[in-house]
C-alpha positions in Angstrom: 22.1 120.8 133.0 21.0 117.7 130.9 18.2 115.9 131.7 18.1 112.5 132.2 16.2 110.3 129.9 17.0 106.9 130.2 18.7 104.1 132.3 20.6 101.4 131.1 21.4 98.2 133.3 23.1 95.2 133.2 22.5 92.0 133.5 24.6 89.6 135.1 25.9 90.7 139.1 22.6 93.5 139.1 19.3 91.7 137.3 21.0 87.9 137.7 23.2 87.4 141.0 24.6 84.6 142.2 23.6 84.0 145.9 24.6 80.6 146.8 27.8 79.3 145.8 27.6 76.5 147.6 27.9 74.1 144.5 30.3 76.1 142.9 32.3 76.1 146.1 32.1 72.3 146.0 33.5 71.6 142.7 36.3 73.8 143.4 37.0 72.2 146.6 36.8 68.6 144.8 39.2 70.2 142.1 41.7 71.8 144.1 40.7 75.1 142.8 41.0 78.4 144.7 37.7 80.1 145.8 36.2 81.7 142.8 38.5 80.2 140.0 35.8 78.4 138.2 34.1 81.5 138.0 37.2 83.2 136.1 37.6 79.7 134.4 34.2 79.7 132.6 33.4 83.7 132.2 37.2 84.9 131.8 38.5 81.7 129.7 39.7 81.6 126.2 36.1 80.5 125.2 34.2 82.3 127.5 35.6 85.4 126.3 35.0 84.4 122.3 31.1 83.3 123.5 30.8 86.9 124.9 31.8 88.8 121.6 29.4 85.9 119.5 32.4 84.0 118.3 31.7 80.6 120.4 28.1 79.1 122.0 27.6 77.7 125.3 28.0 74.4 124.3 31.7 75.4 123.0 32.3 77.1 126.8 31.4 73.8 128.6 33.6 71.6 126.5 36.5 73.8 126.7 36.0 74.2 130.5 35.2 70.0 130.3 39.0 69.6 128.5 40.0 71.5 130.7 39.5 70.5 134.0 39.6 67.1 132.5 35.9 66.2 133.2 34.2 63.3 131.5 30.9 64.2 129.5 28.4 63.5 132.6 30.7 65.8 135.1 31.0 68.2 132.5 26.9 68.3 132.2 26.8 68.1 136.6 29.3 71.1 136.6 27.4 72.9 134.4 23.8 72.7 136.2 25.4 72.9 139.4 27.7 76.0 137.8 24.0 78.0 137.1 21.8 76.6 140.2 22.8 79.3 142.8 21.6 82.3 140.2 18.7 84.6 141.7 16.6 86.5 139.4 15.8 89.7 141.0 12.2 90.4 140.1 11.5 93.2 142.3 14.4 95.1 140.7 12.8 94.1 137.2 9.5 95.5 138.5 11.4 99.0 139.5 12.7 98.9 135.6 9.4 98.1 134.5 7.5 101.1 136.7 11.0 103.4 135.4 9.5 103.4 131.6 6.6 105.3 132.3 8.7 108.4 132.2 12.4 107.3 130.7 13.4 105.2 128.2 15.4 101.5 129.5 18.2 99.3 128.0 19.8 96.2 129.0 23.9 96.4 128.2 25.4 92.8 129.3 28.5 90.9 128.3 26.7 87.7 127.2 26.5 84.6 125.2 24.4 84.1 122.0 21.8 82.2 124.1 21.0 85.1 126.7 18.2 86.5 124.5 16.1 83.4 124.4 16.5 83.2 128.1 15.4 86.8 128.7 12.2 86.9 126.5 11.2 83.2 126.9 12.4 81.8 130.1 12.4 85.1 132.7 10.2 86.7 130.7 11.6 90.1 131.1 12.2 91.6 128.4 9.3 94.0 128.4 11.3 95.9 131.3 13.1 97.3 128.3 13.1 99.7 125.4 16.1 97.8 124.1 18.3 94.8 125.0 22.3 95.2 123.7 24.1 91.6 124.1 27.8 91.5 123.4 27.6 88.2 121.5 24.8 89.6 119.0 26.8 93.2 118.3 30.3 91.5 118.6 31.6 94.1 121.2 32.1 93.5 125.0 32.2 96.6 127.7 34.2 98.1 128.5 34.6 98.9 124.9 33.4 102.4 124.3 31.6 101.0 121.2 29.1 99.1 122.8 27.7 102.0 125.2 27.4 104.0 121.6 25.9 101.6 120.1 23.3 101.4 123.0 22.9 105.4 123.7 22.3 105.4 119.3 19.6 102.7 119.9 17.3 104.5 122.2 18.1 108.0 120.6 19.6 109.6 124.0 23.1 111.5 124.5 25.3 110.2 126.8 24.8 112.9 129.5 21.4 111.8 129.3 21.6 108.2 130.6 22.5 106.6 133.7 24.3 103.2 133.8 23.8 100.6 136.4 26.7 97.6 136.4 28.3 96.2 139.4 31.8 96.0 137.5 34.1 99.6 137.8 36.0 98.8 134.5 32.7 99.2 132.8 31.7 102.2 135.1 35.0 104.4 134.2 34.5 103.2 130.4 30.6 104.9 130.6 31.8 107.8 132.8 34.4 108.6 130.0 31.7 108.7 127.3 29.7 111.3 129.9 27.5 108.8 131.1 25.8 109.4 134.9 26.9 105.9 136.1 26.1 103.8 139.9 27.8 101.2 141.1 25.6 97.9 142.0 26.2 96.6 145.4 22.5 95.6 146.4 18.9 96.8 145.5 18.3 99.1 147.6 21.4 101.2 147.8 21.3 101.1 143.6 17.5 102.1 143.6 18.5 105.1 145.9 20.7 106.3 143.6 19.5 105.8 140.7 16.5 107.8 142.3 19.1 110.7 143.5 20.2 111.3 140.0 16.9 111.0 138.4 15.8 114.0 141.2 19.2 116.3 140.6 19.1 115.7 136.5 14.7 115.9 136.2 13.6 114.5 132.5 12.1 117.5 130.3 8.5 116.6 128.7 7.6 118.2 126.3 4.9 121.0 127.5 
């Protein structure tokens, strides 16, 4: 049986959720979209999807969303604060990370833009809740690509039936299980805590006596 020895996360839908959608809901409804589209529009979109592999910025994301929802530049720059105002940080999760490197190792694997780095070590200020932080844009690889859970299992030294993956997304679940990764499907702290904490007890981390 291998022992577990680190848990990787990731960011966006576990760490980050949105909880109120409320202004999102509102620009849809003012531009005819279906619930949920501007969601797809700005993360799933031609430049959303070249921002996540490092191959566009933010900026470039908002003015291809702007063109194309035909916004001028001061609904463009409303959309976008609106777009990012329901986002919760979950800082009781962090602190669970944070207590879980005592005894395993921790890493961050998130589809995200070249500016997510600079938000996690100087805005939330929680980057200390990991050994090592594996952003799509900066290693040019998005999950589910196999490559970027090797690249991250490499980085803290650890086999993939040593590691655990949290994500909320199943794609990137089956892609991790493939690779023999013990993986948990985020639906809400506490359920994701419990088993996280249920594999950690069945798979026990060997230190050295």
């Amino acid at each position: 049986m291998s022992h577990i020895q680190a848990v990787f996360w990731d960011l966006g839908g576990v760490i980050i959720r949105t909880e109120d959608r409320t202004r999102r809901a509102a620009w849809e409804a003012r531009l005819g979209l279906p619930p949920r589209e501007l969601d797809q529009i700005v993360f799933a979109g031609d430049m959303g999807r070249k921002a996540a592999v490092g191959q566009a910025g933010e900026e470039d994301v908002w003015a291809w969303v702007a063109e194309r929802l035909g916004l001028d530049p001061e609904q463009r720059e409303n959309l976008r604060k609106d777009f990012w105002r329901g986002e919760d940080l979950d800082l009781e999760l962090v602190g669970y990370i944070r207590g879980l490197r005592a005894n395993y190792r921790t890493g961050l694997i998130s589809n995200a833009w070249p500016e997510i780095r600079r938000e996690i070590e100087n805005e939330w200020r929680i980057a200390d809740a990991f050994d090592d932080l594996i952003i799509s844009a900066e290693v040019g690889l998005a999950k589910p690509d196999p490559r970027i859970y090797q690249l991250a299992l490499k980085a803290l030294g650890v086999e993939a039936s040593q590691a655990i993956f949290v994500d909320d997304f199943i794609e990137n679940l089956e892609a991790a299980s493939a690779l023999g990764m013990h993986t948990v499907r985020f639906r809400n702290r506490t359920q994701a805590q419990q088993q996280v904490e249920s594999l950690l007890a069945w798979h026990p981390t060997q230190h050295p006596s």
